[in-house]
C-alpha positions in Angstrom: -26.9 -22.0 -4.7 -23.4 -22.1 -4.6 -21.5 -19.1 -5.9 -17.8 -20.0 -6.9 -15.3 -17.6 -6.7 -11.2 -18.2 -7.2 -10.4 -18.5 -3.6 -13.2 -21.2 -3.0 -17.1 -21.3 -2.5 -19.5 -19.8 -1.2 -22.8 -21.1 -0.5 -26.3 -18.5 -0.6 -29.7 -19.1 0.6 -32.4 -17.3 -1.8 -35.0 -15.8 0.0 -38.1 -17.3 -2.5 -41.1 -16.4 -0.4 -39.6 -12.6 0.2 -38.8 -11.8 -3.3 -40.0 -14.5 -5.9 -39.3 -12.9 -9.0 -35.6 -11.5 -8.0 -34.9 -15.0 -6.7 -36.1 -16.5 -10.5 -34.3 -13.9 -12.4 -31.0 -14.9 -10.6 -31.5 -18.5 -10.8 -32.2 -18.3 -14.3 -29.5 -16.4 -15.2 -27.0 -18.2 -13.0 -28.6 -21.8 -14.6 -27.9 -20.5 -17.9 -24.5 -19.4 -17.0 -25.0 -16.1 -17.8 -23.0 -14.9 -14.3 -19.8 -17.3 -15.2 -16.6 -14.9 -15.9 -18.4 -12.0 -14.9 -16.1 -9.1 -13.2 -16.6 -7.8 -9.5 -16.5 -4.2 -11.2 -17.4 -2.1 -7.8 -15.8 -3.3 -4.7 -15.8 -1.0 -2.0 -13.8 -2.0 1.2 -16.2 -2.1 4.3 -19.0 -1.9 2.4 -19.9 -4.3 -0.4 -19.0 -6.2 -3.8 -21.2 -5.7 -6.7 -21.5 -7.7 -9.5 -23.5 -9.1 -12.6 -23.4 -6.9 -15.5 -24.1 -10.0 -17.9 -23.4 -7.5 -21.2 -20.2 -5.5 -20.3 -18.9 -7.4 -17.2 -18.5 -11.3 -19.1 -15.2 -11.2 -18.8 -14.9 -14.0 -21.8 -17.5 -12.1 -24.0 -16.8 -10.3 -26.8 -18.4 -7.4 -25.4 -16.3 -7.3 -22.4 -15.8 -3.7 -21.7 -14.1 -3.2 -17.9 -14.7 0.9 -18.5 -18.7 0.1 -19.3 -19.0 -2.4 -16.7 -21.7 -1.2 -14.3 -23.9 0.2 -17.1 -25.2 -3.3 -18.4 -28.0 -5.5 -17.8 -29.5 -9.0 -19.2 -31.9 -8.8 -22.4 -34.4 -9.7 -20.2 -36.6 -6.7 -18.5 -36.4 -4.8 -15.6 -38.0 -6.1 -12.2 -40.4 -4.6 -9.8 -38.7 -3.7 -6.7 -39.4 -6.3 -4.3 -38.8 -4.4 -0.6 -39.5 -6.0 2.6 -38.2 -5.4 6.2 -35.4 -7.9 6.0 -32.1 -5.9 6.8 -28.9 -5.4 5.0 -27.2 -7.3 7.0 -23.0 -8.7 6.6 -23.3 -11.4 3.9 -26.8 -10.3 2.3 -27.1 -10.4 -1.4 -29.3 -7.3 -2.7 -30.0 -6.4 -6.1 -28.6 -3.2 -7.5 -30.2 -0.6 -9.4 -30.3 3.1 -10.6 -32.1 5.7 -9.1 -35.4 4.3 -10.4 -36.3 1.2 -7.6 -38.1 -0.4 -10.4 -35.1 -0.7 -12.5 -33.4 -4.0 -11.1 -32.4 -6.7 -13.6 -29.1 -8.7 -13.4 -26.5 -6.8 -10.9 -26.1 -7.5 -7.6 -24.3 -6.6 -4.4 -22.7 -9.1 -1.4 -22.5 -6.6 1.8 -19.3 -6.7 3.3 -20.6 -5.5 6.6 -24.2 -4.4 8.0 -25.6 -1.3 6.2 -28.9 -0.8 7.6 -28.9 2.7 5.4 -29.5 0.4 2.3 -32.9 -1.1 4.2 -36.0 -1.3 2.2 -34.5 0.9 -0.7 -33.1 -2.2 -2.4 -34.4 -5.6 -2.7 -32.8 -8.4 -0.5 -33.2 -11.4 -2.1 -30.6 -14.3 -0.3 -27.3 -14.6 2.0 -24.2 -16.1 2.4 -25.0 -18.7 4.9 -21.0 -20.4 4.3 -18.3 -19.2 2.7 -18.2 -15.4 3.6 -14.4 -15.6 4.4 -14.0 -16.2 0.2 -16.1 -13.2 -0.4 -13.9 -10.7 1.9 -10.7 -11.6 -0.4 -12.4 -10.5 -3.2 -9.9 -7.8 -4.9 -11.4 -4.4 -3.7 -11.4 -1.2 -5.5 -10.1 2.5 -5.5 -12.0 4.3 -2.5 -11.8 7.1 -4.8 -13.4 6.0 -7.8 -16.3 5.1 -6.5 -14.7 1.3 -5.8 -14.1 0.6 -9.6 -11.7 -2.6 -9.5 -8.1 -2.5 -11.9 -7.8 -6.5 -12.7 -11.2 -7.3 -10.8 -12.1 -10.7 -9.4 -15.1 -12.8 -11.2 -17.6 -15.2 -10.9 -16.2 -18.6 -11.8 -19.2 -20.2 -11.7 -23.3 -20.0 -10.2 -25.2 -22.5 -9.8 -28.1 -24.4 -8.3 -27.5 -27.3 -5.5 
C-alpha cells in the first residue's frame, strides 16, 4: 500500500497471513478513503505516530474535532486482537486500542524506533519497507500531553498498489 503523506510516500507491506482481519479492516478503509485527511493526533518523539480516527480525526469532515481526536473509531466493529511474536520493531504499523486487546478498529500507530515493550500486547499488522525518512518529519507532539499534535500532519491519501 502506499501511504501518502505531505513530505512524500511511503510504501507498507501488510502482514496478511499474521493478522488477516486487521490487514482487511485497513485495506478496506484505506480503499474507501476513509483514512484521506485524517490528523496524526498523537505523535510522540522517539516513540511513535498514531493515527486513524476516521470520526473525529477527518480533517475535511464535518465532524472534525482535533480535542476528540483519539476517541473515534469506524462504524464498523471492533476486532479480535490478532498477537503474534512479530516485534515492534522501527517502521512497524500496529493497531491501537484501549485497555481492552479486543477493542482495535481503525487507529493505528507507525513506530518511530524499536519498542519491544509494546510486543504481543498490540497487533502488528505491516511495515514501512520505503519511505520511513517521510514518516520521521511528521509534526510531533507535546511530550507533555501525552504527544497530542497543535496543527497535526495527515494522511493525504492510502491506497492499494
Amino acid at each position: 500500500m502506499i501511504l501518502k503523506l505531505k513530505h512524500g510516500d511511503v510504501k507498507i507491506e501488510l502482514f496478511s497471513d499474521v493478522a488477516p482481519k486487521h490487514v482487511e479492516r485497513i485495506k478496506k478503509l484505506a480503499n474507501d478513503g476513509k483514512y484521506d485527511n485524517v490528523v496524526f493526533h498523537r505523535v510522540i518523539d522517539g516513540f511513535m505516530a498514531q493515527t486513524g480516527d476516521v470520526k473525529f480525526g477527518n480533517s475535511s469532515s464535518k465532524d472534525y474535532d482535533l480535542r476528540r481526536a483519539g476517541s473515534g473509531n469506524s462504524a464498523l466493529p471492533d476486532l479480535t486482537s490478532e498477537f503474534s511474536d512479530i516485534p515492534h520493531l522501527r517502521g512497524s504499523l500496529s493497531m491501537a486500542r484501549s485497555q481492552d486487546p479486543n477493542s482495535g478498529n481503525s487507529q493505528f500507530f507507525i513506530c518511530f524506533k524499536d519498542s519491544p515493550f509494546l510486543d504481543r500486547k498490540y497487533t502488528v499488522f505491516g511495515k514501512v519497507i520505503e519511505g520511513m525518512e517521510h514518516v520521521d518529519k511528521i509534526k510531533k507532539g507535546n511530550q507533555d500531553q501525552n504527544g497530542s499534535v497543535e496543527n497535526p500532519d495527515k494522511i493525504i491519501s492510502f491506497k492499494s498498489l
